[in-house]
C-alpha positions as CSV (number, residue, x, y, z in Angstrom):
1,X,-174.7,54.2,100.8
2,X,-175.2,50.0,100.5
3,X,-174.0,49.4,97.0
4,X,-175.0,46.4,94.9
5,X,-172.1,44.2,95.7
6,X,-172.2,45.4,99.7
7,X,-176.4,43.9,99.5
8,X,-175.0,41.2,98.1
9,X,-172.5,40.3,100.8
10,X,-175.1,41.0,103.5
11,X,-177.3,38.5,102.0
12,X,-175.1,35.7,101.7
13,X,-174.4,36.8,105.7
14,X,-177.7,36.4,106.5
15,X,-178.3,32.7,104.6
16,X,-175.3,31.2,106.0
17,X,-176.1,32.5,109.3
18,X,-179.6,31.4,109.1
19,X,-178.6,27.8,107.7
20,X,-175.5,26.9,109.6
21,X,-177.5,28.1,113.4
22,X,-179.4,25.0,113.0
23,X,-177.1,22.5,111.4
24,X,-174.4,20.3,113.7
25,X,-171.6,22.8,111.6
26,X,-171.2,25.7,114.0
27,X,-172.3,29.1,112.6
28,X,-169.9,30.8,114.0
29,X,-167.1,29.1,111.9
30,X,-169.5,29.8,108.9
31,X,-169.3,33.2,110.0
32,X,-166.0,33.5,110.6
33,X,-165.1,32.3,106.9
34,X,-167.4,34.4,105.3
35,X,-166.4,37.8,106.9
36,X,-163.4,37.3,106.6
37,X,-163.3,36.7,103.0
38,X,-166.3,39.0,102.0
39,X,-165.5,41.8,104.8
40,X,-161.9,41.1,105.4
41,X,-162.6,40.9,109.3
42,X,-159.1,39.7,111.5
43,X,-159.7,36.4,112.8
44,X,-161.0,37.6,116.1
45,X,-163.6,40.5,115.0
46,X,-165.0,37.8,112.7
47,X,-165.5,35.4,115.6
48,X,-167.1,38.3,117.6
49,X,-169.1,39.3,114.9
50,X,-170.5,35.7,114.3
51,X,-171.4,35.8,117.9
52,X,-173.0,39.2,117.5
53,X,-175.2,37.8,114.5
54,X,-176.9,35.5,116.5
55,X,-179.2,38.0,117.4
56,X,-180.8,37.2,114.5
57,X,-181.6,33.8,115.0
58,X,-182.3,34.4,118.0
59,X,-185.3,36.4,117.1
60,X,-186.5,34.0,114.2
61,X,-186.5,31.5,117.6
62,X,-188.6,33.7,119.9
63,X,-190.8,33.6,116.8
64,X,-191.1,30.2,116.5
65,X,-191.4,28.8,120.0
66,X,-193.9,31.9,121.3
67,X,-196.0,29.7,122.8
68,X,-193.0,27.5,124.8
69,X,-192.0,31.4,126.0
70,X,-195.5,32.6,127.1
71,X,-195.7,29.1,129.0
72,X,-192.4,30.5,130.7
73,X,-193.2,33.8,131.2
74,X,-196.6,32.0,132.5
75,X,-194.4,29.8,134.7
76,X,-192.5,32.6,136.4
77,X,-195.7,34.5,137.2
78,X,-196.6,31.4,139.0
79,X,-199.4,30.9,136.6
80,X,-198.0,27.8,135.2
81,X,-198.9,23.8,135.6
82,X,-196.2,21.2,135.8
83,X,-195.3,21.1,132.3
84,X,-194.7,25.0,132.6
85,X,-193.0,24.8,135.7
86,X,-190.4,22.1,135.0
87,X,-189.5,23.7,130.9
88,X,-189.0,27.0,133.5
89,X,-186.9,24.5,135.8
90,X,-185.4,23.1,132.2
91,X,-184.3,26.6,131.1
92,X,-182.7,28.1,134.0
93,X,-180.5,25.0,134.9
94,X,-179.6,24.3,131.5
95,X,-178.9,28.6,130.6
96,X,-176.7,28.7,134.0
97,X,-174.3,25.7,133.6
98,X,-173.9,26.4,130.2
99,X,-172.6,30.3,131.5
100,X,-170.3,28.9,134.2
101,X,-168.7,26.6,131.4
102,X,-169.1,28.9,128.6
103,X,-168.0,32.4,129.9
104,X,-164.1,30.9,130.8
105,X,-164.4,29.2,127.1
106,X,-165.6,32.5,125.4
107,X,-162.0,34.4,127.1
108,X,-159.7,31.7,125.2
109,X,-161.9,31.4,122.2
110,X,-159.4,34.2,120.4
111,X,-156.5,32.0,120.6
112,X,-158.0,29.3,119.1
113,X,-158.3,28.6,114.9
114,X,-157.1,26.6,112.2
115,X,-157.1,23.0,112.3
116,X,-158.5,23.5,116.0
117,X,-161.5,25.1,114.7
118,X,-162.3,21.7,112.4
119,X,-161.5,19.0,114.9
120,X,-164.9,19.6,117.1
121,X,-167.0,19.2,114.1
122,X,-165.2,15.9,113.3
123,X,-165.5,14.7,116.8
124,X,-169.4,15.4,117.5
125,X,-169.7,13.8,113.6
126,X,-168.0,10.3,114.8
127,X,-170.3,10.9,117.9
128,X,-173.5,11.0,116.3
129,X,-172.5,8.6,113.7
130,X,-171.3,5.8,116.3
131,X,-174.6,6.5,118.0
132,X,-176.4,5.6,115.0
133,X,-174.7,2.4,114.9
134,X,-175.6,1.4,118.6
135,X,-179.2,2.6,117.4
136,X,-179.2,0.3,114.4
137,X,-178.4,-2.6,116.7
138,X,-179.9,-2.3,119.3
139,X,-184.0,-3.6,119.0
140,X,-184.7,-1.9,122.3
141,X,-183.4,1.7,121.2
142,X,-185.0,1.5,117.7
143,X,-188.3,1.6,118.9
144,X,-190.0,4.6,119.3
145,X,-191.9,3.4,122.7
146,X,-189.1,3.9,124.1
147,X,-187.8,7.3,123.2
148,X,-188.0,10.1,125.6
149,X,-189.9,13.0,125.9
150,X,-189.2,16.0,127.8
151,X,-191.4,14.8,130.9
152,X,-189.0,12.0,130.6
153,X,-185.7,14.0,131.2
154,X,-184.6,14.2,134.9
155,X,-182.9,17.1,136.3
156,X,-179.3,15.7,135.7
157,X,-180.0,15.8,132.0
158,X,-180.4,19.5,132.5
159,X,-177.0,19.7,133.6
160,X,-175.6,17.6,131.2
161,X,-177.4,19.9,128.4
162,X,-176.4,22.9,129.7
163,X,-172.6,21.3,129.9
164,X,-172.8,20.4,126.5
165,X,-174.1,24.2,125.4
166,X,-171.5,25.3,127.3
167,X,-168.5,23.9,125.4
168,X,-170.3,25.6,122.1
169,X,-168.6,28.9,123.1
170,X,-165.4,27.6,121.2
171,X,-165.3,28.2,117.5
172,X,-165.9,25.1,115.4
173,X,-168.4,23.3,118.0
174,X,-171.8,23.7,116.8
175,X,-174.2,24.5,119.5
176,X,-177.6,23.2,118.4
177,X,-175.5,20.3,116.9
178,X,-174.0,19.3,119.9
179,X,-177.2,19.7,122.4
180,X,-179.3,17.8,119.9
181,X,-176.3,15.3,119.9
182,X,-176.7,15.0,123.3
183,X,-180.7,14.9,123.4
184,X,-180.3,12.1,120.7
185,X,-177.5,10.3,122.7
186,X,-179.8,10.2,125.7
187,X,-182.4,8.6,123.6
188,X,-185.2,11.4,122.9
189,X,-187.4,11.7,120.2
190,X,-185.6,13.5,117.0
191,X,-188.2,15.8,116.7
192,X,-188.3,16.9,120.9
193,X,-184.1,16.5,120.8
194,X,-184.3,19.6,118.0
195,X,-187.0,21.9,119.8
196,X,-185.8,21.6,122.8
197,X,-182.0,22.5,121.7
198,X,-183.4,25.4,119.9
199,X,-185.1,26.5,122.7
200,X,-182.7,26.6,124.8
201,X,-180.7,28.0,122.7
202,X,-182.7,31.1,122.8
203,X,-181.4,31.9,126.4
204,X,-178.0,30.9,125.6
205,X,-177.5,32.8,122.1
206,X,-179.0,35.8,123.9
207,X,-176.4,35.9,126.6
208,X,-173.8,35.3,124.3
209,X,-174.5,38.5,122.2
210,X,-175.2,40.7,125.3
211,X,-171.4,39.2,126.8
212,X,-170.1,39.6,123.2
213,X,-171.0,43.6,122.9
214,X,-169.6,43.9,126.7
215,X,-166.7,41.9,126.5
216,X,-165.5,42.8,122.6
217,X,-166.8,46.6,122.2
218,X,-163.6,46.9,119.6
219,X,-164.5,44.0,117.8
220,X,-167.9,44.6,117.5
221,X,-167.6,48.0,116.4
222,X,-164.3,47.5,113.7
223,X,-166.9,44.5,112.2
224,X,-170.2,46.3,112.4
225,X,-168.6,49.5,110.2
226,X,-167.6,46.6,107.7
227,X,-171.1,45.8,106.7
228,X,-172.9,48.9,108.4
229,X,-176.4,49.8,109.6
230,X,-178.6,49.1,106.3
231,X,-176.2,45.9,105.6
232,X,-176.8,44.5,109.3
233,X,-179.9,45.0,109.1
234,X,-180.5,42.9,106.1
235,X,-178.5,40.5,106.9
236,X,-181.2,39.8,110.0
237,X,-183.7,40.2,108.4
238,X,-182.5,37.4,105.9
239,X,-181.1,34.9,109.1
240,X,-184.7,35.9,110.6
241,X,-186.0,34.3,106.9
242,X,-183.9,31.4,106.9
243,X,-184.6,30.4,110.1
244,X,-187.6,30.3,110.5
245,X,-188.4,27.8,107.6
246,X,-185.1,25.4,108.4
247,X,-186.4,25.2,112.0
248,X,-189.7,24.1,111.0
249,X,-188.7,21.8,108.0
250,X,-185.9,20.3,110.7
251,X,-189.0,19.4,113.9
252,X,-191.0,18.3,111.0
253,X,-188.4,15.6,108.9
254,X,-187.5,14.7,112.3
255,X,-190.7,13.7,113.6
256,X,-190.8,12.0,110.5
257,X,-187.8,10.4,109.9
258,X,-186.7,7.5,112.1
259,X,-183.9,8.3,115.0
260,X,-180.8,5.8,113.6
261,X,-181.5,8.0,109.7
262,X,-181.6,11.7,111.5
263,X,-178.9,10.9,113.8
264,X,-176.8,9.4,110.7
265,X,-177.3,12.3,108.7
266,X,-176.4,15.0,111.2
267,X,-173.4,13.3,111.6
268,X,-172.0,13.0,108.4
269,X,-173.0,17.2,108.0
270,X,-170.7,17.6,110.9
271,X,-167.9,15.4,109.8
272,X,-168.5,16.7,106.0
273,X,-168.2,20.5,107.0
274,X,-165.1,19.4,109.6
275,X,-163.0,17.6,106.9
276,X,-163.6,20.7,104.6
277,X,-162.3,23.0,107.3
278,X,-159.5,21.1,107.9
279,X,-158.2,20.8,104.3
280,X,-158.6,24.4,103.8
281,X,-156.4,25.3,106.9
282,X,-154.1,22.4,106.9
C-alpha cells in the first residue's frame, strides 16, 4: 500500500524528472540524487533507474511533437515530401551514431561518479557561455537572417548531433543540454535548436530505456520495488505533467528571446547545477 510519505517521494520523482529532462543539467544526475536519498538506491541502481524514468518524458515528447512523428511515420510509408523525408533522414542518422557512441559509454557509466559526474555540466556551461560571447560580438551571428533552420542543416550536422547525444549516456552530461548546445553552436534558431533536440531525443531516450531493462534487469528490478507499481506510476504521470508545459514554455521563450540571452542562460543553469554537484561530492 503507497503511504503518504511514499506519494510524496513519487512526486518529487516525477517533477525533477520532468524539469531536469529539458534543462542543460542532466536528469539522470537529478535522478540519481534523489533516489538515492529518498529511496536509498546504490549508486548504480539509481543511475539505471534514472535511465528507466525516461520513459516518461519520453511519452510527454511523443505528445508533444505528434505531428513531427506522423510526418515520419508518413515519411517511411513513402508518403512524405522533402521536408518529411529529410527529418526521417535527420532521425535515423542522428539515433544511430548516437547508439555506436552511446552503447560503449552506457557499459562504463557505473564506474563513473563524484566529482566526475559535475565536471560535464561545468564544461558544456563554459561552452554555451563562451558561445554567447562570440554571439555578442559578432554583428553577423546576432542577426536572426542568418540563423539556421532545419532545411539549413546538412547531413554532417546529423552526425555531429547524433555524436553529441551520444556522449549523454555518461552521468552528469545532460542530453537535451548538450544537443541544443550544439544546435546553438552551429548557429540555429533557439527555438528550432530546442525542438529539434527534443525530438530527437524521443528515439534516443527510447533506446536507452529498452537497453537499460536488457542490460541492468537487477538494477531495474532492486529500484522499481523501491517505489513500486502505484508509485511509478505516478511518478509518470507527474514527468508526463511537467513536461509537457516546460517543453512548450522552453520553444516559446526561445522563439522569443534573442539567441546571445538563451544561450547565456542555459549556460549558467549548467555551470550553476555543476558547481553544486561538485561541492556536494568534493
Amino acid at each position: 500500500m503507497l503511504t503518504t510519505l511514499d506519494l510524496i517521494h513519487s512526486i518529487i520523482i516525477g517533477v525533477v524528472q520532468g524539469i531536469s529532462e529539458w534543462l542543460p543539467i542532466s536528469s539522470k544526475t537529478q535522478i540519481i540524487i534523489a533516489s538515492e536519498y529518498l529511496q536509498h538506491l546504490t549508486y548504480s541502481e539509481a543511475y539505471t533507474f534514472g535511465l528507466f524514468m525516461e520513459i516518461g518524458t519520453v511519452l510527454a515528447a511523443i505528445i508533444y511533437f505528434r505531428k513531427d512523428i506522423l510526418t515520419l511515420i508518413n515519411a517511411l510509408l513513402g508518403r512524405s515530401d522533402r521536408y518529411g523525408k529529410n527529418l526521417l533522414i535527420y532521425v535515423v542518422v542522428a539515433t544511430v551514431t548516437t547508439g555506436i557512441i552511446g552503447v560503449p559509454l552506457y557499459l562504463v557509466a557505473d564506474s563513473i561518479s563524484g566529482v566526475a559526474v559535475g565536471i560535464p555540466m561545468l564544461i558544456i556551461g563554459m561552452v554555451l557561455i563562451g558561445d554567447a560571447i562570440i554571439i555578442r560580438h559578432s554583428r553577423k551571428r546576432a542577426k536572426s537572417k542568418n540563423l539556421k533552420k532545419f532545411e539549413d542543416l546538412k547531413t554532417r550536422d546529423y552526425f555531429i548531433l547524433g555524436g553529441v547525444q551520444g556522449i549523454a549516456a555518461l552521468p552528469g552530461v545532460s542530453r537535451s543540454g548538450i544537443t541544443t548546445s550544439a544546435l546553438l553552436i552551429m548557429g540555429t534558431e533557439p527555438d528550432e535548436a530546442f525542438r529539434l533536440s527534443f525530438l530527437i531525443g524521443i528515439f534516443a531516450s527510447t533506446a536507452a530505456a529498452a537497453m537499460t531493462v536488457i542490460l541492468s534487469k537487477g538494477n531495474v528490478i532492486a529500484s522499481l520495488a523501491g517505489i513500486g507499481t502505484t508509485g511509478l506510476i505516478i511518478a509518470m504521470i507527474v514527468a508526463i505533467i511537467v513536461s509537457l508545459f516546460l517543453i512548450d514554455f522552453l520553444i516559446k521563450i526561445a522563439g522569443k528571446a534573442k539567441i546571445v540571452y538563451v544561450t547565456a542562460g542555459l549556460g549558467i543553469l549548467a555551470m550553476g547545477f555543476g558547481l553544486v554537484y561538485l561541492i556536494f561530492n568534493i
